[in-house]
C-alpha positions in Angstrom: 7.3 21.9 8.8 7.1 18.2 7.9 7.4 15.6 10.5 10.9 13.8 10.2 9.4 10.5 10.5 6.6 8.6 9.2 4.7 5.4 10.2 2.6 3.5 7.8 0.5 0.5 9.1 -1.9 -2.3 7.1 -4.3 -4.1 8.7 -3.4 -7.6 10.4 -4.3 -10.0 8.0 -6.6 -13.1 9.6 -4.2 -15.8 9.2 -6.1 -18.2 8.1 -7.2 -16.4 4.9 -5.6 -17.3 1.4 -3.5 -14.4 0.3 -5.6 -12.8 -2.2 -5.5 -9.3 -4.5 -7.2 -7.5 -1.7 -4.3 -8.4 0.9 -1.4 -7.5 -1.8 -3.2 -4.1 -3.0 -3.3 -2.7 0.5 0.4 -4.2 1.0 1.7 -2.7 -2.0 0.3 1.0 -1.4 1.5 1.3 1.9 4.9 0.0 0.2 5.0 2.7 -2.1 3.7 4.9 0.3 6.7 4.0 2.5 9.3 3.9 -0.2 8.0 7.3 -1.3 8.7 9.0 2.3 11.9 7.1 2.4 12.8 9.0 -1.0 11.7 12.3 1.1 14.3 11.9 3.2 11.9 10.6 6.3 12.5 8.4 8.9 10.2 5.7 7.8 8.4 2.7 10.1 6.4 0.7 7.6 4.1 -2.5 9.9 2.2 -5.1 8.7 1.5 -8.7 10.3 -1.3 -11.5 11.0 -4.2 -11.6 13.3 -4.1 -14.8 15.0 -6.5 -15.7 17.8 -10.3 -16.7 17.9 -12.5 -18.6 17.7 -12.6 -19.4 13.8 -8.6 -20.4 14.5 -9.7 -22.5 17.4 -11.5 -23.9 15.6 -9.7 -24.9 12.1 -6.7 -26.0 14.2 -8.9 -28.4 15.9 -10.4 -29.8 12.6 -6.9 -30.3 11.3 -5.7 -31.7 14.8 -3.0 -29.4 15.9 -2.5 -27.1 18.3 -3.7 -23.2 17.3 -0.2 -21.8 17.8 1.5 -24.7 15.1 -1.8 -23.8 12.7 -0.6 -20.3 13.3 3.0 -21.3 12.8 2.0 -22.9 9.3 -0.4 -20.3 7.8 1.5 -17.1 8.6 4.4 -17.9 6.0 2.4 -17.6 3.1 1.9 -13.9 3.9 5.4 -13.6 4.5 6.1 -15.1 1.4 4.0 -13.5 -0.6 5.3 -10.0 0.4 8.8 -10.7 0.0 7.8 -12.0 -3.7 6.0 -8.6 -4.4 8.9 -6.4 -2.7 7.4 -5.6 0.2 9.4 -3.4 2.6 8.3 -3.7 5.7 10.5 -2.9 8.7 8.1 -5.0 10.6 6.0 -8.0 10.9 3.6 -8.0 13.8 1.8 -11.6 14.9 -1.1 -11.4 17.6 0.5 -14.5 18.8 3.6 -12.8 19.8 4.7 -12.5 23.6 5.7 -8.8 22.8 2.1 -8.0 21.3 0.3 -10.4 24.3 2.1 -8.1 27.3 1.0 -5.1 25.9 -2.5 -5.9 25.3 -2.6 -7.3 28.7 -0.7 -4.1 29.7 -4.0 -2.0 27.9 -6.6 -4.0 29.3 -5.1 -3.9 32.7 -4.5 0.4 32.6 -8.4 0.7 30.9 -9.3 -1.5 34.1 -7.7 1.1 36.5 -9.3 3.6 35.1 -12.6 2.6 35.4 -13.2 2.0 31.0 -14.2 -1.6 31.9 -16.9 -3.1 33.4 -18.5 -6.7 33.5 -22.3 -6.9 32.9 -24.4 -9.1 31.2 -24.9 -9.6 27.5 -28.1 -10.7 26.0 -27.9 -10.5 22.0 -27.2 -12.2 18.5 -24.0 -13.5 17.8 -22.3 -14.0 14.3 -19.8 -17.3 14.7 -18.1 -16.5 11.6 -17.3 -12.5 12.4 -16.8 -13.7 16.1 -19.0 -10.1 16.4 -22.2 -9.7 18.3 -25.1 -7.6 17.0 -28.1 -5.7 18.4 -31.8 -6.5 17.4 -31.6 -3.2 15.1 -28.7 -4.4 13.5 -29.5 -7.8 12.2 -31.2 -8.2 9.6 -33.6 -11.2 8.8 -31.9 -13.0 11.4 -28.7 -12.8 9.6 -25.3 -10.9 10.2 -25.1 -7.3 8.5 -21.5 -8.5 7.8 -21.0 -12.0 6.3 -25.4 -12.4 5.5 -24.9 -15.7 7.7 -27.0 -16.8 10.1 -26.2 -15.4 13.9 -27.1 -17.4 17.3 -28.9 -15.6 20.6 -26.4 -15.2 23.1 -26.7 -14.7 27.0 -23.5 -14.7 28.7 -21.1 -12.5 31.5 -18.4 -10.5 29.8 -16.6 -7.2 30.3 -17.4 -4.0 28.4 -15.4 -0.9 27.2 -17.0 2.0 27.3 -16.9 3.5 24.5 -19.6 5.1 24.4 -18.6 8.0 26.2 -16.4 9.0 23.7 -19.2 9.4 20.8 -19.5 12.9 21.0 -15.6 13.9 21.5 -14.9 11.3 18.8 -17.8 13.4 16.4 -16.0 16.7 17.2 -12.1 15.4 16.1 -13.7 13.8 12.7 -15.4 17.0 12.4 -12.0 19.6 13.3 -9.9 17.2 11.3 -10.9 16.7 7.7 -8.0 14.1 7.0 -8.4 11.9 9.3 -10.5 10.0 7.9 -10.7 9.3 3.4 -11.7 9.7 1.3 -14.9 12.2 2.3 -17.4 9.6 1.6 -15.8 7.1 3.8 -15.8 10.4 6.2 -19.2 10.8 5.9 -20.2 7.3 6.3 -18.6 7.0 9.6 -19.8 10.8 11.1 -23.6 9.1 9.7 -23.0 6.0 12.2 -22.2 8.6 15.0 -25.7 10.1 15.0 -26.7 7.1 16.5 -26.6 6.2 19.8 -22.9 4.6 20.3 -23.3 1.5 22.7 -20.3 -0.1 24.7 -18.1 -2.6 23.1 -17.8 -6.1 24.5 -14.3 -6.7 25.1 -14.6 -9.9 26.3 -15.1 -13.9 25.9 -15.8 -16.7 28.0 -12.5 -18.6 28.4 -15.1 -21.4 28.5 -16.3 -21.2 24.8 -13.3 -19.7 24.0 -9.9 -20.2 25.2 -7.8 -19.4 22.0 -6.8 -15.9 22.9 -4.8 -13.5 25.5 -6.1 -13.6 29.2 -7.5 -11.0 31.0 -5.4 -9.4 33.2 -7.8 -8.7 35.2 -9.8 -11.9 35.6 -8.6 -15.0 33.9 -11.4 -16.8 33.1 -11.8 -14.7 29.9 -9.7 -14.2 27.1 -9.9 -10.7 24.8 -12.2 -10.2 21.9 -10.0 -10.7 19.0 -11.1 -7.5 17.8 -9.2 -5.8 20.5 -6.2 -7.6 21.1 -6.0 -6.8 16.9 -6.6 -3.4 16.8 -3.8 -2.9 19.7 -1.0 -3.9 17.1 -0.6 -0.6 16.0 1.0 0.2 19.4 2.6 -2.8 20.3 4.7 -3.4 17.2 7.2 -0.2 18.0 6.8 -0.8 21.6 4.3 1.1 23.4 4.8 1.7 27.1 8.7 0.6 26.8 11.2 3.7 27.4 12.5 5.0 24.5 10.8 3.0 22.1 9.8 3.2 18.6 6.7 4.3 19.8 7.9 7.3 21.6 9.9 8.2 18.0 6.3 7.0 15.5 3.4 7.7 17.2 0.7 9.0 16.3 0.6 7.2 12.7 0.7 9.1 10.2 -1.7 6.6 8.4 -3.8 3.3 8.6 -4.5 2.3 5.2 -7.3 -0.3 5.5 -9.8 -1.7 3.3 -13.4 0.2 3.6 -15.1 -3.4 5.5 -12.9 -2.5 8.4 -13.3 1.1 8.6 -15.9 1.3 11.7 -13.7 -0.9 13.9 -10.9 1.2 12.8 -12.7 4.8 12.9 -14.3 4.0 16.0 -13.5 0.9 18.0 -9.7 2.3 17.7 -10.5 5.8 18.0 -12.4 5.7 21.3 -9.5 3.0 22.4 -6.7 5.4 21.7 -8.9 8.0 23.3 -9.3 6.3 26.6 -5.8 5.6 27.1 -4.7 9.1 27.0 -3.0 9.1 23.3 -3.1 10.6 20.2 -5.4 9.7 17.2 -3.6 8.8 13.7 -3.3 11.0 11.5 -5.5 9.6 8.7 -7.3 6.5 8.5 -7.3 6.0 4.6 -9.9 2.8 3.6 -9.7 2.2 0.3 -12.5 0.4 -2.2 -12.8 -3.3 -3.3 -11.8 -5.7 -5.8 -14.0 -7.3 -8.1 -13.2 -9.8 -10.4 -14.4 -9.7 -14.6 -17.3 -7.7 -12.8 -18.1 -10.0 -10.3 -17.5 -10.3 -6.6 -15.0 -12.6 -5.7 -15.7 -16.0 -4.4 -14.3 -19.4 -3.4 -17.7 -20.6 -5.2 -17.2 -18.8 -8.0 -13.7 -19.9 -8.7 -12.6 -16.4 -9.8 -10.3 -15.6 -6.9 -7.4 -14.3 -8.2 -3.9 -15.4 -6.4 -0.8 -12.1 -6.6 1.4 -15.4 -6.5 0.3 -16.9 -9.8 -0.1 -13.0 -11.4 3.8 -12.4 -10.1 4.9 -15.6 -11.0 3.8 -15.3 -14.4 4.4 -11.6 -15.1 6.6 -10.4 -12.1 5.8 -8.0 -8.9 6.6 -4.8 -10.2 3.8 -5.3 -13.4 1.4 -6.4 -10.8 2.3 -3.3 -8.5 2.3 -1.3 -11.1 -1.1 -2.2 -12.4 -3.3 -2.4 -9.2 -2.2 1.3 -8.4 -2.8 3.0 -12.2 -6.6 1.2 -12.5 -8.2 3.5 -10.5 -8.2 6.3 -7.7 -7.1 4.9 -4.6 -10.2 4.7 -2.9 -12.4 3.6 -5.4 -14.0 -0.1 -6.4 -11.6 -1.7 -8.7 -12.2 -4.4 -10.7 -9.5 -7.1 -12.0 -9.3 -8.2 -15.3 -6.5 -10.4 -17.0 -7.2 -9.2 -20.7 -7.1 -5.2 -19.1 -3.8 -6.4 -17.2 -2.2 -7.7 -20.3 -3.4 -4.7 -22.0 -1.8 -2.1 -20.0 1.4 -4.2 -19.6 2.2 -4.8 -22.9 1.0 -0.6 -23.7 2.5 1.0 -21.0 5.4 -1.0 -19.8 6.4 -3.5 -23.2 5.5 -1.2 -25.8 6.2 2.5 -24.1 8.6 2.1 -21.0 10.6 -0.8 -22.2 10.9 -0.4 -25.6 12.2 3.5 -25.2 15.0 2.1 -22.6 15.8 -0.5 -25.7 15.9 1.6 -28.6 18.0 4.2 -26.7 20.4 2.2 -25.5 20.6 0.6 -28.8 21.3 3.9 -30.4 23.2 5.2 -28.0 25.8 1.5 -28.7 25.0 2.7 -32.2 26.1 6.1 -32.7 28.6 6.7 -29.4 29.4 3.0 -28.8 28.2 2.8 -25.7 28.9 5.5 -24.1 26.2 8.1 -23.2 27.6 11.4 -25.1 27.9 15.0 -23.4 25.3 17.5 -24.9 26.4 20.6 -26.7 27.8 22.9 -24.2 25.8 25.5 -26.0 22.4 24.1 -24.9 23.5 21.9 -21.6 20.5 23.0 -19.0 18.9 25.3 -21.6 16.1 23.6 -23.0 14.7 26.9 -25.0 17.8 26.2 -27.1 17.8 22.3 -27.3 13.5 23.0 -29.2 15.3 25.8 -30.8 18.2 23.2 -32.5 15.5 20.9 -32.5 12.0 22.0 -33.2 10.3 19.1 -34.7 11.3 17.2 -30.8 10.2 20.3 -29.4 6.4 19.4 -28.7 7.8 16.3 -27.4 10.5 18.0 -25.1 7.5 20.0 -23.8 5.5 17.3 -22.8 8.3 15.8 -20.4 8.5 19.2 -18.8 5.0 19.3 -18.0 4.6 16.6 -16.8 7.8 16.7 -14.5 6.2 19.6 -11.8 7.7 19.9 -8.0 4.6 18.1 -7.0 5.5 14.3 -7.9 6.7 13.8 -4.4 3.2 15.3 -2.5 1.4 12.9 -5.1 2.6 9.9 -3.4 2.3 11.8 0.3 -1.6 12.7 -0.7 -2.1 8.7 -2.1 -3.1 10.0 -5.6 -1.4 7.0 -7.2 -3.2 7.1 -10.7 -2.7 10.9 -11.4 1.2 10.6 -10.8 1.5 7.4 -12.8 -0.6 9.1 -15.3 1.9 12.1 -15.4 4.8 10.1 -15.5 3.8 7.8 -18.4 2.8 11.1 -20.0 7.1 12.0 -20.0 7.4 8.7 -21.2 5.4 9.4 -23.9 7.0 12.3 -24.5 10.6 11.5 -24.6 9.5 8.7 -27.1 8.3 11.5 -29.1 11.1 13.6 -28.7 13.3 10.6 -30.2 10.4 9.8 -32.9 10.6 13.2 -34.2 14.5 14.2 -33.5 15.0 11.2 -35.7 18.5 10.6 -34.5 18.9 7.8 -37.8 18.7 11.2 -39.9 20.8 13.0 -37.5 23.8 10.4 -37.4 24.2 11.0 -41.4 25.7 14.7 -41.2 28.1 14.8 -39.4 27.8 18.5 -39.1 24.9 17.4 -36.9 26.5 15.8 -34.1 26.6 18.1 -31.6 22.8 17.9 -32.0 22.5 14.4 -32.1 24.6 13.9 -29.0 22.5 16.3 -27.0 19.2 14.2 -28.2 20.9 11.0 -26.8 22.0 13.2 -23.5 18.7 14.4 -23.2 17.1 11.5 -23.8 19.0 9.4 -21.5 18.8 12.2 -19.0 14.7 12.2 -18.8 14.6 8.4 -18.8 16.6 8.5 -15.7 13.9 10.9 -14.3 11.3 8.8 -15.1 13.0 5.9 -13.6 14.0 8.1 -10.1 10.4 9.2 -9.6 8.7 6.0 -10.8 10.8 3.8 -8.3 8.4 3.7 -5.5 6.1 1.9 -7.6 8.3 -0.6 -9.2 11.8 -0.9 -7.4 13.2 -3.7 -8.9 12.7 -2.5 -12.7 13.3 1.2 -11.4 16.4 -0.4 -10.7 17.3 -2.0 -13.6 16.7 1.4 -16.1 19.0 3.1 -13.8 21.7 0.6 -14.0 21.2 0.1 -17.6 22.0 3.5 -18.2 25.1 3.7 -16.4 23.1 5.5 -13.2 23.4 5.2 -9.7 20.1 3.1 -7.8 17.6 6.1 -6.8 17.3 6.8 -3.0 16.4 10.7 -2.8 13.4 12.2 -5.1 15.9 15.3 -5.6 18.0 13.1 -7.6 15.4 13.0 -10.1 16.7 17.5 -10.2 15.1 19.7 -12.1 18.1 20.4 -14.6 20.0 17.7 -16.6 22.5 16.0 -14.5 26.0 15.8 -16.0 27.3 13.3 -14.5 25.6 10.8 -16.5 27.7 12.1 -20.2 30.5 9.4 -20.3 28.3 6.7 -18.4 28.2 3.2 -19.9 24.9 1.5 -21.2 23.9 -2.0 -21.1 21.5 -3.5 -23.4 20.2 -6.4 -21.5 17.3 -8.8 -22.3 13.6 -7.1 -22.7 13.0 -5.5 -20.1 8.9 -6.4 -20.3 8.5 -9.0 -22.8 5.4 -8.3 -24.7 2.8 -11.6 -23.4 -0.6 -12.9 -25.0 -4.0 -12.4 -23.9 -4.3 -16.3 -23.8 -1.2 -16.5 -21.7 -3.3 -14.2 -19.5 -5.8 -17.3 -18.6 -2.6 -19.2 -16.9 -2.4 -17.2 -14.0 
């Protein structure tokens, strides 16, 4: 038996960052991922939020001459922003800088203490300013960070330690039991090949003296928490961990971390061996999905080739864009961006397929029922052998809808295989457009002998357009939305809507024509953006 609730987390997003397609593709899947539960029926807690101490904030608030928390204050809204533009429905927003997040990081740290998890000792190693991350002498490489390829700085200097590396073993044996916990496999395997290495403590720890922009140790407040740590804590603190009858009492464990693949060994581990210390339960799955590139190349601030989801919304919408970064690839894989493929698929799949069959239909329907969406023959309502009997030459097409309309859209969107769904659906949109094509309702409408039949084509139709836009709307709400009303239909909230039989309720409905739904665009208007 399924869980009645769900919680889906991003990552914190470093606040001082500019928003770019990386940030909005792992926003938007956990979206859909959310919305998708939602339409289950499931309790859902969907969390995203900024990361917002350090030393790289520390120090870009003192080359602008403010105070961290007002460069904080100023940054953080163009996350906000852009995920209310792209339709984000979070139910929360976590910041680091938060007095709710602060107490129970200090509330962690002070419990790990008690327990004898943390210790001070002394630290003698290579630092990396940028990734505010220290590294071993195995781990650098030509005297530059693994990470970032920058240069790192020898370090000796007192700080506390978690240790996690207790926990290597125990940690080996639940990836091991639990084949879901973390994907895809070779993301699996990539962390489970880190574990045969010795796993060293974590410094948890900085010197308030070279760093005093971030939360105090409980404990001894002369440091402040590596910013690592106080991140990675989010998870808990946003539905209120240690708080009687929280959210976290209802949520946890997560049901899923979706993260990008650079952060899974923090996530994997560093989180893991956290979670385990403290006495709680793993998530569920830690999902880390692939990168973006860009025309084939990695993006860059050098190269100019960074693409922005607020210019791609603003000049094609969010639910194009949404639509678009989950149907390029399997979610997990590399992905690369490019405006002529964009422009391709939107004017294919959404101008040319999805909005042109909701035109046409509604036109006809205005056409040959004025309006109104007409009742099917009450010899073939629900019986689709006799609808391809009445109507063979739409029978190949009515098949194809069928198809591709299984029980198993829902556990699609549970098991993250965005492409295949999407694939399946546009495969009924196909198919009803060949249904139409080859009913030829034009010929139909001459005889009226033939009504009955062409009414049922409209019903039908009308009725499988509705599906489409019921199972689709995770992906793209707002135009989901839209269809829906368009054809007279109540706004989806429930996947069962979608049935598995014609609905009757929608025969007398009203249709509204509208504007184009996707207006076809240019591949020079593509550049713009």
């Amino acid at each position: 038996m399924h869980r009645q609730t769900f919680y889906a987390t991003t990552p914190i997003y470093y606040v001082n960052d500019v928003p770019h397609i990386g940030h909005a593709y792992t926003t938007v899947a956990a979206d859909v991922l959310a919305r998708a539960h939602r339409m289950m029926g499931r309790d859902v807690f969907f969390l995203t939020g900024t990361d917002e101490h350090g030393q790289k904030v520390q120090e870009a608030a003192g080359r602008r001459g403010v105070a961290p928390q007002a460069h904080c204050d100023d940054l953080v809204v163009r996350f906000q922003k852009l995920w209310k533009r792209l339709d984000i429905s979070n139910d929360d927003f976590i910041r680091t800088t938060e007095d709710r997040h602060k107490a129970v990081v200090r509330n962690v740290l002070q419990v790990l203490h008690d327990k004898g998890e943390i210790y001070r000792d002394t630290y003698e190693g290579w630092y990396c300013v940028p990734c505010e991350r220290f590294w071993t002498e195995k781990e650098i490489a030509q005297g530059n960070c693994p990470d970032c390829g920058r240069p790192v700085e020898r370090v000796t200097e007192s700080n506390y330690f978690f240790k996690m590396g207790k926990y290597r073993d125990r940690l080996v044996a639940h990836i091991r039991a639990n084949p879901g916990f973390i994907r895809p496999e070779p993301r699996r395997n990539e962390v489970l090949g880190f574990l045969t290495r010795e796993l060293g403590d974590l410094c948890i720890s900085r010197p308030k003296s070279r760093l005093a922009w971030g939360i105090e140790l409980p404990f001894d407040p002369s440091f402040v928490t590596y910013v690592w740590f106080d991140a990675l804590v989010n998870y808990i603190s946003a539905p209120g961990y240690g708080a009687p009858g929280s959210l976290f009492e209802r949520f946890w464990p997560a049901d899923v971390h979706l993260i990008g693949k650079d952060i899974l060994t923090t996530h994997a581990v560093y989180w893991s061996t956290m979670l385990m210390a403290l006495g709680l339960q793993l998530p569920r799955t830690i999902f880390a999905h692939g990168w973006w590139t860009v025309e084939g190349e990695k993006m860059s601030k050098s190269r100019g080739n960074v693409v922005d989801p607020n210019g791609v919304v603003e000049a094609y919408g969010a639910d194009p864009f949404r639509y678009y970064l989950l149907s390029q690839m399997t979610f997990g894989a590399d992905g690369d961006f490019s405006f002529e493929r964009f422009v391709a698929r939107y004017n294919g799949d959404l101008a040319n397929a999805l909005g042109n069959l909701l035109s046409r239909l509604v036109s006809m329907i205005e056409k040959y029922f004025g309006g109104t969406i007409p009742a099917p023959s009450p010899d073939s309502f629900g019986d689709w052998a006799r609808v391809e009997s009445a109507c063979p030459a739409g029978a190949g097409g009515l098949r194809t809808v069928r198809e591709a309309f299984p029980d198993e859209i829902p556990a699609r969107y549970a098991d993250l295989d965005f492409k295949e769904l999407l694939e399946r659906i546009w495969t009924a949109v196909y198919g009803i457009n060949e249904f139409i094509d080859k009913s030829a309702p034009w010929n139909l409408a001459k005889d009226e002998g033939k009504r009955p039949l062409l009414s049922t084509v409209m019903f039908v139709a009308a009725d499988q357009l509705r599906r489409v836009a019921v199972f689709l709307t995770p992906v793209m709400p707002a135009a989901c939305g839209e269809i829906l009303a368009r054809l007279g239909a109540s706004p989806a909230s429930r996947f069962e809507e979608a049935g598995g039989a014609w609905d009757a309720a929608l025969a007398g409905k009203r249709v509204v024509k509208g504007i184009s739904l996707f207006p076809r665009i240019e591949v020079a208007k593509a550049g713009a953006a």
